[in-house]
C-alpha positions as CSV (number, residue, x, y, z in Angstrom):
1,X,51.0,168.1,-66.1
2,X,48.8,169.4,-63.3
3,X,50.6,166.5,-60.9
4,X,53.8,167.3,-61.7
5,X,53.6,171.5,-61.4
6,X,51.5,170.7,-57.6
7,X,54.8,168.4,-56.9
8,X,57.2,171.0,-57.8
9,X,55.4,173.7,-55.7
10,X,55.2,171.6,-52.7
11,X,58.9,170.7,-52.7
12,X,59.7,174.3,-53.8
13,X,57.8,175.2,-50.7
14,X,59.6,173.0,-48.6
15,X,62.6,174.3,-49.4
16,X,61.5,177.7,-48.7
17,X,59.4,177.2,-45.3
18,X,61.1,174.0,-44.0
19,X,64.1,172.6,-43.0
20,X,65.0,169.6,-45.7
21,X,68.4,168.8,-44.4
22,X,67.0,168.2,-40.7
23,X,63.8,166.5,-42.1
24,X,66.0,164.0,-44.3
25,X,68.3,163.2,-41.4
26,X,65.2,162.5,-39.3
27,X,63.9,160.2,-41.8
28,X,67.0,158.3,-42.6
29,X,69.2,158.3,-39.6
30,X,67.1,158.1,-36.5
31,X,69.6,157.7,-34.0
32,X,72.9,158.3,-36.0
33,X,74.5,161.5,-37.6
34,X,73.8,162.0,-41.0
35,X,76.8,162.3,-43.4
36,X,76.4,166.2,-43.7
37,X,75.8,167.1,-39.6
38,X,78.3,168.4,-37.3
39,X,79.0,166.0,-34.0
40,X,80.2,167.7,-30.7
41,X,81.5,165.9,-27.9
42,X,81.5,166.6,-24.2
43,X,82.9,164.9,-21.7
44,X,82.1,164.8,-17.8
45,X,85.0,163.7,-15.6
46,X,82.3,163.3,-12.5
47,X,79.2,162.5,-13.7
48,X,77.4,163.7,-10.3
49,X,78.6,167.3,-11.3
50,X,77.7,168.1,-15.2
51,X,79.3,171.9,-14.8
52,X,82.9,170.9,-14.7
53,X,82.9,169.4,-19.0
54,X,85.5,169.5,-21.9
55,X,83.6,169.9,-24.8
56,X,85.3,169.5,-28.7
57,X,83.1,170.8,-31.8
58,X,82.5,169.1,-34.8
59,X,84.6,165.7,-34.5
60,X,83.5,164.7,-37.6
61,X,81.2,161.5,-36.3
62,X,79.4,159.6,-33.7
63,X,83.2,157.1,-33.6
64,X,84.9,160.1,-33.6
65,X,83.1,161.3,-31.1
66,X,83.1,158.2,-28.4
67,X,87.0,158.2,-29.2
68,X,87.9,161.3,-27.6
69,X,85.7,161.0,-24.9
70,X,87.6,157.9,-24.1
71,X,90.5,159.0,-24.5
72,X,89.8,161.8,-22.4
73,X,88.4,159.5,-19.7
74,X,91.9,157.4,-20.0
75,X,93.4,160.0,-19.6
76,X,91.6,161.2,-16.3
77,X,92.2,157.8,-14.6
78,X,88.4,156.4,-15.7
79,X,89.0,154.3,-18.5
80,X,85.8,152.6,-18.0
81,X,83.8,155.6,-17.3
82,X,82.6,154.5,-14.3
83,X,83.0,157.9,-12.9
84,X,82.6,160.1,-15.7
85,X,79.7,160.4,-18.6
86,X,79.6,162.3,-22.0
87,X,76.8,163.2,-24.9
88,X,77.6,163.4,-28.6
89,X,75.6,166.4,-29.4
90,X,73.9,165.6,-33.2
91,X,73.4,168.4,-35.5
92,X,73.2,171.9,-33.9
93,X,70.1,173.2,-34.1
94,X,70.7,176.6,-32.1
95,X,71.2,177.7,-28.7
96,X,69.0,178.8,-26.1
97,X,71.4,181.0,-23.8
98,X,74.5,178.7,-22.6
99,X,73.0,175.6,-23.6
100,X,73.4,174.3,-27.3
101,X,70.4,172.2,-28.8
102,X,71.0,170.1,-30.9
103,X,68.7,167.2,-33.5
104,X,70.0,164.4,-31.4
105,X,72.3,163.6,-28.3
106,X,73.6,160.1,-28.2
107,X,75.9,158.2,-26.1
C-alpha cells in the first residue's frame, strides 16, 4: 500500500512540475519526432546566407518534412542541395525573440 500511494505521488508530481510529453519523446524517440510533436521545416536556398529561409509549420513528420524541402530545392534549380540546406525543427519548445527552439533539429 505504502509503495503504491509514494508511486502515485511521484507520477502525480510529475505531471504537475514536469514536462511528461517532452520527457517521453526524449526517452523513446531520440533523434525522431514522436507521434504527438509538431515538425517545422525551413529551407535555405544559399546555405552561406541562413537569413534569406522559407519556413512551413507543423508538416506533420520528419518525411513530411525532407519532402518539401526538396521540393522547394527542385524547385529553386538545387535538386541536390548542393547549394541550399534546411532543419526540421522537432517539437517547439518556445521562442527566445525571433528564434524558435525547439526539442530537436534534424536534417
Amino acid at each position: 500500500m505504502k509503495f503504491s500511494l509514494l508511486s502515485l505521488i511521484v507520477v502525480v508530481l510529475w505531471f504537475v512540475f514536469g514536462d511528461p510529453p517532452k520527457n517521453i519523446a526524449n526517452w523513446f524517440w531520440k533523434n525522431d519526432a514522436a507521434p504527438w510533436e509538431q515538425v517545422d521545416a525551413v529551407y535555405y536556398p544559399n546555405r552561406n546566407d541562413l537569413t534569406v529561409h522559407r519556413e512551413l509549420i507543423d508538416v506533420g513528420s520528419t518525411g513530411g518534412c525532407r519532402v518539401w524541402v526538396f521540393s522547394m530545392a527542385a524547385a529553386n534549380d538545387d535538386p541536390d542541395l548542393v547549394r541550399g540546406d534546411y532543419e526540421c525543427g522537432v517539437g517547439p519548445l518556445g521562442s527566445l525573440g525571433s528564434i524558435r527552439i525547439y526539442r530537436l533539429t534534424i536534417r
